[in-house]
C-alpha positions in Angstrom: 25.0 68.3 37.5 25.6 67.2 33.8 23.0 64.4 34.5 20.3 67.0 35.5 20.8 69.3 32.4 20.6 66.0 30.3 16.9 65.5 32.4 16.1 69.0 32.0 16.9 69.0 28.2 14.7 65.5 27.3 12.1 67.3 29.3 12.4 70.5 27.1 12.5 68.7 24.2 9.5 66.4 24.8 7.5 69.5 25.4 8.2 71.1 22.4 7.7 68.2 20.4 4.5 67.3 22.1 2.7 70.8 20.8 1.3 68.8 17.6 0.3 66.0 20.0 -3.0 65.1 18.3 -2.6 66.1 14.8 -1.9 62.9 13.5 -4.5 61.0 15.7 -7.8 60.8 13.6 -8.9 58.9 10.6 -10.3 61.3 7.9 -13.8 59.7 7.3 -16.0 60.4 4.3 -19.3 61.6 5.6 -22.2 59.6 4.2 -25.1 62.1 5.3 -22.9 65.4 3.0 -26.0 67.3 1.4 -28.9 65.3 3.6 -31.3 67.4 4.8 -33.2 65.1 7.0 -30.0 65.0 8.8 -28.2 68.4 8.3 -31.0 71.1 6.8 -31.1 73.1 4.0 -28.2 75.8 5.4 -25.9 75.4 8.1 -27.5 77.6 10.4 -31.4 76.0 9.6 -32.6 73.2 11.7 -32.5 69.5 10.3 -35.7 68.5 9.0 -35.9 65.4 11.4 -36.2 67.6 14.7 -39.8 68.3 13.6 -40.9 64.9 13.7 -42.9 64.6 17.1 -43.7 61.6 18.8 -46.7 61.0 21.3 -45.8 59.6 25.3 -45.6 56.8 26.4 -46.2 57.1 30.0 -45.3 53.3 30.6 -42.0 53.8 29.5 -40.8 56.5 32.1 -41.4 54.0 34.9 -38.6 51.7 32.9 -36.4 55.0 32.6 -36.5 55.9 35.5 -35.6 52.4 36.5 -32.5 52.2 34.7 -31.2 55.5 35.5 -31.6 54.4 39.2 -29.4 50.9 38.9 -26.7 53.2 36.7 -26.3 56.4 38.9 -27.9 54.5 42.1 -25.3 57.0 44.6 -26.1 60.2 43.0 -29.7 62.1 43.3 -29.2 64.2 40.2 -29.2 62.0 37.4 -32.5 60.3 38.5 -35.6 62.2 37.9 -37.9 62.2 40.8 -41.8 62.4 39.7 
């Protein structure tokens, strides 16, 4: 019985000590892009300035998408995009 409440008590304790579990496990990173609007916008709720650049179609290269998503998710239907 004494070895179960020692069990029970490691268990207990590795919970409670486990509540600050990722805290520590990051790297603090200086961000490069801090003030850029290209990449963040003028305010934090505008859009960046990049998302109105539009590109034209190139219709030759969803034959080669479509390819590739077919050899990566060959078993499932939903990833590939049927035209």
């Amino acid at each position: 019985m004494k070895f179960y409440k020692i069990v029970a008590f490691v268990a207990c304790l590795a919970l409670l000590s486990s509540c600050d579990y990722q805290k520590y496990n990051h790297i603090e990173q200086k961000d490069l892009n801090t003030g850029n609007e290209l990449v963040y916008g003028v305010s934090p709720d505008s859009l960046p300035r990049q998302m109105s650049l539009k590109y034209e179609a190139k219709p030759e290269l969803e034959t080669r998408v479509n390819d590739i998503r077919a050899k990566l998710y060959s078993g499932t239907t939903s990833a590939v995009v049927k035209q």
